[in-house]
N, C-alpha and C positions, 0 to 999 in steps of 0.2 A: 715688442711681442712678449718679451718675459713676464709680464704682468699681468695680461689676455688670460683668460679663463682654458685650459684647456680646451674644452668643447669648441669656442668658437675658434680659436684656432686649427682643428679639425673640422670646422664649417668652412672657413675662408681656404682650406686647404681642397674642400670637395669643389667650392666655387670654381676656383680659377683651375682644378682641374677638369672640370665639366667645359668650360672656355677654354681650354688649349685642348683638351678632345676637338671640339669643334671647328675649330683654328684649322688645327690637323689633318682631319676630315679632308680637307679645301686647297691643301698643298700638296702639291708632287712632291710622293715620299716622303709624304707628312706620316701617315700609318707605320711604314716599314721604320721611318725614326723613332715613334711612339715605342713599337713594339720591341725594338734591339736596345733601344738606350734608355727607357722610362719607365715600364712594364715589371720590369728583371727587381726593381726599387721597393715595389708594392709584394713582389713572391717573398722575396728576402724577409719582409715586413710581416708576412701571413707564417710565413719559418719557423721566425722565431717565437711569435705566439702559441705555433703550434708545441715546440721546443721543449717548451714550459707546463703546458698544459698535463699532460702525465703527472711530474713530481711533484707538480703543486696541488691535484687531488690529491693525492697519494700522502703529501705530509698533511694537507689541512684534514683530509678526512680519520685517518687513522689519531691525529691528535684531537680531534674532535670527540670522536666517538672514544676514545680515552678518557677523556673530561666528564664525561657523564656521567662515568661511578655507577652505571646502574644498566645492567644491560632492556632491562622493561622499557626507560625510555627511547631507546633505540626502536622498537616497535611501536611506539606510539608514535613518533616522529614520522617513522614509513607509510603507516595509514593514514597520516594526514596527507602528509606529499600526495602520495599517490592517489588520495582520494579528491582532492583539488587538481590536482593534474588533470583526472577523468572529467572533472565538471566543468573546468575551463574552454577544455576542448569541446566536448559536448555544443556549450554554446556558438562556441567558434563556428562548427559546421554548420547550426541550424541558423545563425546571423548569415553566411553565404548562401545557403540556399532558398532564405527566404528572400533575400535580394537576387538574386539570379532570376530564380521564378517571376520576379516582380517586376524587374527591366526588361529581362526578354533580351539579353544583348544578342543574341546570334541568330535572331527572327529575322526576315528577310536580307540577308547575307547575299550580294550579286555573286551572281554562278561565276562570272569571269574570276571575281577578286579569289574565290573557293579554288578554281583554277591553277592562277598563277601560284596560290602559296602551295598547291599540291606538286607544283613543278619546281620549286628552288628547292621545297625543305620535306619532301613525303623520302628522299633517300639520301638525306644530309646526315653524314656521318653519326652527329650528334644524337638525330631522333634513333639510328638502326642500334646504339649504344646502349639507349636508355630501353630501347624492348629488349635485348639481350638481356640487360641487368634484371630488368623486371623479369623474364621468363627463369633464370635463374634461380628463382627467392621464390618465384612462385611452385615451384619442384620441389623445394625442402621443405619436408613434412610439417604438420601443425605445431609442433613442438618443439623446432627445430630454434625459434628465436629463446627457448627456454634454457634448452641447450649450450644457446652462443653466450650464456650468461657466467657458463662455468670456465675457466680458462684449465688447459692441460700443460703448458708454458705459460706463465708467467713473464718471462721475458718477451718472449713472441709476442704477447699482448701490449706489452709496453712499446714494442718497436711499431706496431701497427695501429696504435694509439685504438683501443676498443675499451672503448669509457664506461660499460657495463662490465666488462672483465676486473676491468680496474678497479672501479668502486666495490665487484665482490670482495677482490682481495682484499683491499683497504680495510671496510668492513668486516672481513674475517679475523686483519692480524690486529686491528683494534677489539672488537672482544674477547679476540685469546691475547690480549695484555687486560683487560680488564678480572682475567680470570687465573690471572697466574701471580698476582698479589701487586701491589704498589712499590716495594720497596725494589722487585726485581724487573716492572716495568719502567723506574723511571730513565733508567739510561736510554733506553730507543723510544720513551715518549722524548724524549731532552734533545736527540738528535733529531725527531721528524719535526719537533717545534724549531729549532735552529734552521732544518732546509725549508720550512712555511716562510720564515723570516728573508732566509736568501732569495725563494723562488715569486716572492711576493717584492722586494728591490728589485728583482730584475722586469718584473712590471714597470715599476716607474719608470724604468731608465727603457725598457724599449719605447712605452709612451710619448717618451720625449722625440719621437722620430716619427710619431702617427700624422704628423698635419702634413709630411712630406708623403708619405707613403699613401694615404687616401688619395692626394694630387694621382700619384703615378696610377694610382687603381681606379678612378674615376674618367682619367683621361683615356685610359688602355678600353674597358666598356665602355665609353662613347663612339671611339672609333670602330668598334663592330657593329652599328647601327648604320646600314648600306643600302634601308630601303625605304624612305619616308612614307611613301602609299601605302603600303603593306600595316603599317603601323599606325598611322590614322584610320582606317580600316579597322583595327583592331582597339579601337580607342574604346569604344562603351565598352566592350567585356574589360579590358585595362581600370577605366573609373569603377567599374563594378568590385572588381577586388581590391583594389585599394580602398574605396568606400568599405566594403567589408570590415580590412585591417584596420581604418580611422575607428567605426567604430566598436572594434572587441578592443584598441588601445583605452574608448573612451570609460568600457567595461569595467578596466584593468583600474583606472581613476577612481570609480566607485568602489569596489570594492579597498580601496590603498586608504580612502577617504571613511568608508565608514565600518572597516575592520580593522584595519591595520592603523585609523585615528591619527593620517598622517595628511599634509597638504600635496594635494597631485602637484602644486608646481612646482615643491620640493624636490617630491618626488624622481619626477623625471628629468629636474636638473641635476639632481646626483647621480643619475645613471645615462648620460644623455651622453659621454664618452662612448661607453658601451654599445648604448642603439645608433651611433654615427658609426663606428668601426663594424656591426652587423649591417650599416648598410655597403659600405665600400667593398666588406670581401664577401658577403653572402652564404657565410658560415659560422652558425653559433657556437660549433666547436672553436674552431681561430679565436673567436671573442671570448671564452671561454676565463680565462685567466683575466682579463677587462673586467668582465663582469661579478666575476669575486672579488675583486680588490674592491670595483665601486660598491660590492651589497657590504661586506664586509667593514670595508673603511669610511663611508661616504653617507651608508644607509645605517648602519649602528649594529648588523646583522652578527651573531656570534658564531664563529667556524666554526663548531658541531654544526651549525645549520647549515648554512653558505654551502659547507665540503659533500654534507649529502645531498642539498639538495639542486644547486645548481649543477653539478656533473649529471646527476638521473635526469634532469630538465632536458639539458643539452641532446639526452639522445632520444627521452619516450615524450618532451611534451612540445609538441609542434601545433599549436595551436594557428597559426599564421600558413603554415602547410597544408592543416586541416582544412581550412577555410576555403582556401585558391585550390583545396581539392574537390570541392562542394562546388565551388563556384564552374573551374576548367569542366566539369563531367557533364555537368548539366549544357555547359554554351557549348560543347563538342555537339553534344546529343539534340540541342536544338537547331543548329546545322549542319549536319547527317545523316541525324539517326533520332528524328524526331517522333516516329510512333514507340521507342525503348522511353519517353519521360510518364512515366505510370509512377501513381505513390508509393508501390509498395519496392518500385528499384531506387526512388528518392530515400525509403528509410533501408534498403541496404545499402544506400550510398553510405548512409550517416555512421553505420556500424561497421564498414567495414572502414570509411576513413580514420575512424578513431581508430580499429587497432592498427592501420598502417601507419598511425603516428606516430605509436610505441617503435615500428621496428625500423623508424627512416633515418637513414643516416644523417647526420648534421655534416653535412657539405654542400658545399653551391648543386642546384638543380635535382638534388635528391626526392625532393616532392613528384617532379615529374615520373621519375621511377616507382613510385608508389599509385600516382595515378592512374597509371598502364593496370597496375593491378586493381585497385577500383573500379577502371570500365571493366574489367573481366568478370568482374562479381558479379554483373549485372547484365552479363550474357550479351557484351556490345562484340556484333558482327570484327571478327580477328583479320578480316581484311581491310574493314575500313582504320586500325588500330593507328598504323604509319597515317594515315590522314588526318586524323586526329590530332596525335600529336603535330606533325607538322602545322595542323591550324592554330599552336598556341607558341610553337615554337620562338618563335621574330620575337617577343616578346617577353619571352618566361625569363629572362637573364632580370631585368630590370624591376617586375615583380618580384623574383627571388630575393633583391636587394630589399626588397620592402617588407615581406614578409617574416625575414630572416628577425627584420627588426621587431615584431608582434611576437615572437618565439623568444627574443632575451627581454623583453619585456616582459612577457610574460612568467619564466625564470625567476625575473629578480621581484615580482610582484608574491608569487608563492614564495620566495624565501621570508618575504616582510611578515606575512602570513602566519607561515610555519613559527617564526620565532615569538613573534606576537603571544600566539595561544600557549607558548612553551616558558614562555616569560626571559626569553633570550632575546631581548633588543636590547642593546645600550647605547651610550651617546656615541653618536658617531668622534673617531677622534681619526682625522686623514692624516696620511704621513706623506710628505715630499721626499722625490728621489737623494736629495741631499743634506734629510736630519739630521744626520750621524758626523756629516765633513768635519764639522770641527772637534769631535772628541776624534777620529781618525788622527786628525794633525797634529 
């Protein structure tokens, strides 16, 4: 195995955890084994990604934006991000809703099968969570995500990992060292590049535990899959958004191919660790530190770019979100609430899903939170809301996994991007967990 490419080693590890999910499934106290002794493997594993996640924007980006000698280019950089972020997504939506509209998955839907999921999942804890959360966010004023940008602790933002607070500060204390001269910034550039170099080894080395940890995370969501009907039932809208996210990945190709002048099969084999580990936990945050090391190390990306721009990725560009939230609004509404598909709620679908893209958190099932507020734009009846959801419910766990992956894909395609036009690509040069062993010894 030491000589297996990582990736497929994180393949054969989703395998045969998909096969012992299933196994499991079939045995008395196959589950409750799953969940006490296999489970706990994969938390541990999402931990410690998360862990790392903070100090390693925090040194990549402040040394970043240190390196650039010029604060000008620091805003040329942002308006690119961000204005690729916006187009990205843009299409993301209008690729789901042109296919939704165009399959029809929720066109005659039998009343029974409408029934039964209204009876297991219209008051399953999960959906009464995600309206709570959604009526929440929907109460804080217009402004209020602008707001959430400024942190008042510092620390407090660091313990509750809020990657927009983060990157402000970063960003802050990198242009007041850009501004306070070279000779009295180098000490704390010297020590943020020292902890990029620690907190970029401790990548490696938890990597080296990812083909275990997918097992335990592939096997733990398969055994929550309890209802086979329900789910073939739910199969066209299912192909319908993955169809979607195949093709805004194949989007992503084109554009890597004739901007970025690089081969897609390249491509997404150097970052193809990354889109495995977003499929297993379902959060681009956790992937988060994966996905810098591959853009960074793998793809030739230079950390002034990687540090700004995959952290702002992480939390405003969900393209994969946006998508299954085009897609979910629409198949809700054509089994429900089929006289609300008018075009002019189709193009406030489109604008309000992009800005709920900026404010969704990057964690497992956060899209569904954002969709609540979606159908509300669009004045979808607040009773039938629990039914709704509950119709995508069964479901949304296994898209989440999928889409997660269109979201660091998408990430690491605007970093290729951004450095391109900025003339920051270089050769990629990877580094093994164990360069260093023998000058240690």
């Amino acid at each position: 195995m030491k000589k297996l490419a990582l990736h497929w080693k994180i393949i054969i590890g989703m395998i045969l955890g998909i096969i012992f999910g299933f196994i499991m499934n079939n045995v008395d106290g196959g589950k409750g084994f799953v969940t006490d002794w296999v489970a706990p493997f994969g938390t541990i594993f999402i931990n410690l990604l998360k862990l790392i996640a903070v100090p390693l924007i925090l040194a990549s980006l402040i040394k970043g934006i240190s390196d650039l000698k010029d604060i000008s280019k620091i805003k040329s950089m942002g308006l690119r991000t961000i204005g690729i972020y916006i187009g990205t997504t843009l299409v993301a939506i209008i690729i789901g809703l042109s296919i939704v509209n165009t399959i029809k998955p929720g066109k005659g839907m039998p009343q029974d099968t409408l029934e039964k999921i209204k009876l297991k999942y219209e008051n399953d804890a999960g959906v009464t969570d995600k309206l709570m959360k959604a009526s929440a966010q929907k109460d804080a004023g217009p402004l209020q995500p602008l707001v959430d940008i400024f942190p008042s602790n510092i620390f407090e933002s660091f313990v509750e990992a809020s990657m927009l607070q983060v990157i402000f500060f970063a960003l802050f204390v990198g242009i007041c060292l850009l501004l306070i001269g070279e000779k009295k910034a180098k000490p704390l550039i010297d020590f943020f590049d020292s902890l990029n170099e620690v907190v970029m080894k401790m990548v490696d080395l938890i990597m080296l535990f990812a083909p275990y940890a997918v097992f335990a995370l592939l096997a733990n969501v398969i055994i929550a899959f309890d209802d086979a009907e329900i789910l073939i039932k739910l199969l066209w809208y299912s192909l319908c958004v993955v169809g979607g996210l195949i093709l805004m990945i194949g989007f992503y190709m084109i554009l890597v191919t004739v901007y970025g002048k690089k081969s897609p099969l390249w491509f997404l084999k150097q970052i193809s660790p990354a889109q495995l580990l977003a499929f297993s936990t379902s959060s681009s945050a956790a992937t988060l530190p994966v996905t810098m090391e591959r853009v960074e190390e793998h793809l030739g990306v230079d950390k002034e770019v990687s540090g700004f721009v995959l952290p702002v990725g992480a939390t405003v560009n969900m393209d994969g979100t946006s998508l299954y939230q085009g897609i979910a609004a629409v198949f809700i509404m054509q089994v429900i609430w089929p006289e609300g598909l008018t075009f002019t709620n189709q193009l406030v679908i489109v604008a309000t899903a992009l800005l709920a893209s900026i404010g969704s958190a990057a964690v497992p099932s956060a899209g569904m939170v954002m969709l609540v507020i979606v159908l509300e734009s669009i004045g979808f009846p607040a009773e039938l809301l629990p039914i709704g959801l509950a119709l995508i419910f069964a479901v949304d766990r296994p898209l989440d996994m999928c889409r997660t992956v269109v979201n660091v894909t998408g990430d690491a395609t605007v970093s290729l991007m951004v450095a391109k036009s900025l003339g920051k690509l270089h050769d990629p040069k990877p580094k093994e967990w164990d360069d260093h062993y023998d000058e240690v010894k």
